[in-house]
Each structure stands twice: as structure tokens, then as C-alpha cells.
Residue, then its C-alpha position, 0 to 999 in steps of 0.5 A: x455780312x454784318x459790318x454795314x449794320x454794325x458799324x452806324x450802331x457801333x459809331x457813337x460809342x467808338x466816336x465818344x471814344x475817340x475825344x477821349x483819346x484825343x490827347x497829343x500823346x495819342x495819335x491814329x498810327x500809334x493805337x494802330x501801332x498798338x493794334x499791331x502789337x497786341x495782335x501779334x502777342x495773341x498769336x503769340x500766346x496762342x502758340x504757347x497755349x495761353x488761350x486766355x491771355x490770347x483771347x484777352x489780347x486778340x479782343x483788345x487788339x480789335x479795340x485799338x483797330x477799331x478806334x484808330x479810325x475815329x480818332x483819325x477823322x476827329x483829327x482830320x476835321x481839327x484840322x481842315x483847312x489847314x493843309x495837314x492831311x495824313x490820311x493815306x499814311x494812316x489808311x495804308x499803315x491800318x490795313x497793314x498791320x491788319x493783314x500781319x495781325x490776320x495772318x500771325x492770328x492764323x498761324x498761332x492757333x494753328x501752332x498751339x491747336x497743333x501741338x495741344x489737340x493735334x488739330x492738324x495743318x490743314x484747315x489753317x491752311x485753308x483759312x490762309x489761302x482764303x484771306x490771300x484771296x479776299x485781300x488780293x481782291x479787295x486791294x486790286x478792286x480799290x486800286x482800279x476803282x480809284x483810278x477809274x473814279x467808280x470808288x465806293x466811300x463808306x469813310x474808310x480808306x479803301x474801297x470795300x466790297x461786301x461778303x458773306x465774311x466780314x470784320x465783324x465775322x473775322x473777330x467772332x471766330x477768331x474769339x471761337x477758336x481761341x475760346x474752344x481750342x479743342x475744335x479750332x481745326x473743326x471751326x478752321x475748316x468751316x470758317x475756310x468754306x465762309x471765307x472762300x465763299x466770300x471771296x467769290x462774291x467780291x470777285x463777281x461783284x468786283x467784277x459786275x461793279x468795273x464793267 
């Protein structure tokens, strides 16, 4: 809901960011190689109760996704005209490892709210089938609007629509429940409802945008 409004306020800092790193020893598909990494400790940590050490790493993890991006245009634009373009490599190896930190993220604090304050299965379940939803709608919706030439380009890899739950939401309450995991099958629960809801609306406007 958010990310639109965001990410233009976000771009300078993430930009000025990005030619810091712009060292050989960097590259695009290694700090989403780290995002991978550090997502995949969180949950890990989530599991054994760590809440703080998950959070410090769930946090740094958004970091490196959020860098891997400009640093690739910066990359991209270095190098024009000279017939090297990784883009799609880059693109499909980023929403990877987001769908695998996503879910493992889900499943960590489910295992660790489980076994610390008996939380309870069900809510994480939910948030689970909620994200196979979104996912299998935004993936369908860039496949098919690329191929019918109705893409929509906000300088991200794939065609994104809108919802109610977004990057910026998914960051806020994956921090909520590692920070208060007393309540993380309550803040599940409601974060299920967001997350359906969302998907509804970019099933709708999926749909309304390929007619």
C-alpha cells in the first residue's frame, strides 16, 4: 500500500548507497545472494527463540534486497552499449530468494512462537496460503502482460500490481512478530486477513488491467 510512496523517498539514500558498493568485489546477484543468506539465518534464529539476533538479521536482509536493485541499474547504465545486460538473471534470482526468505521467515516464527507461547499452527498457515496466493497472481499477471505487451514498468523486473500488502507492510510485521513473539499467532492472524485481502485486489485488477 505504501511501496509507491516509498520507494521515490527511499531512492536517494538506497542510490547513494548503491556507488558506494559499486566495487568489483560487489555485484547484484551477491548482495541477493546475502539477502538469501541473512533471511534464511532469521528464520533460523526465530526457530530457536533468538527473537533479537532474527530480527537484527531479518532487518539486515531487507537491506541487501533493497540494495541489490540500484546497484544493478547502476551497473546497467556503466555499461549501455556494450551488449552486456544481466537483468533477467538478476530479476529472476531476486524474486527468488524473496519467495524462499518469505516463506522459511513464516515458518521460523511459527516454529519458535509454537514451542515458546504455544501459538499455535494455524495463523501461520494462513499467512502461508495468503503469500502462494499473491505470488501465484503477480507472477501469472507479469508472464501474460509481458507477452500481451500491457507490462507495467515501475524499473522493477516484473510487472507488480498494487494491494493493500506490500514490501513495505511485509517488512513492518515480519519485525512486530519477531519483536513481540508473545503475540505473533494474534499479529499472523490479522496480517493473514491483510494479506488475502490483498490478493483479492490484484486478482480483480489483474483481471480488469488484461481485458
Amino acid at each position: 500500500m505504501f511501496d509507491s510512496r516509498l520507494r521515490p523517498l527511499l531512492a536517494p539514500a538506497l542510490n547513494s548507497a548503491a556507488r558506494r558498493l559499486d566495487v568489483p568485489w560487489i555485484t547484484p546477484n551477491r548482495l541477493t545472494s546475502l539477502n538469501l543468506l541473512l533471511g534464511l539465518s532469521s528464520a533460523a534464529l526465530a526457530a530457536g527463540q533468538l527473537w533479537v539476533p532474527a530480527l537484527a538479521a531479518w532487518l539486515l536482509c531487507r537491506l541487501a534486497d533493497g540494495l541489490d536493485g540500484p546497484l544493478a541499474r547502476l551497473r546497467a547504465a556503466q555499461t549501455a552499449g556494450t551488449g552486456a545486460d544481466d537483468a533477467g538473471q538478476g530479476g529472476f534470482w531476486d524474486i527468488s530468494a524473496d519467495f524462499m526468505v518469505y516463506g522459511a521467515t513464516v515458518v521460523g516464527v511459527a516454529v519458535g512462537a509454537t514451542a515458546g507461547y504455544d501459538a499455535g499452527w494455524l495463523p501461520f498457515l494462513l499467512v502461508l496460503f495468503a503469500y502462494y496466493i499473491n505470488g501465484s497472481v503477480f507472477l501469472a499477471f507479469s508472464s501474460i502482460a509481458e507477452r500481451s505487451g500491457r507490462q507495467l514498468d515501475d524499473g522493477r523486473s516484473l510487472s507488480f500490481l498494487g494491494g493493500l500488502a506490500e514490501g513495505a507492510e511485509t517488512v513492518v510485521v515480519h519485525s512486530l512478530w519477531l519483536l513481540f513473539p508473545a503475540f505473533a499467532g494474534h499479529i499472523a492472524l490479522v496480517w493473514a486477513v491483510l494479506v488475502s485481502v490483498s490478493a483479492g485486489q490484484r486478482v480483480v485488477t489483474g483481471f480488469r488491467a488484461l481485458r
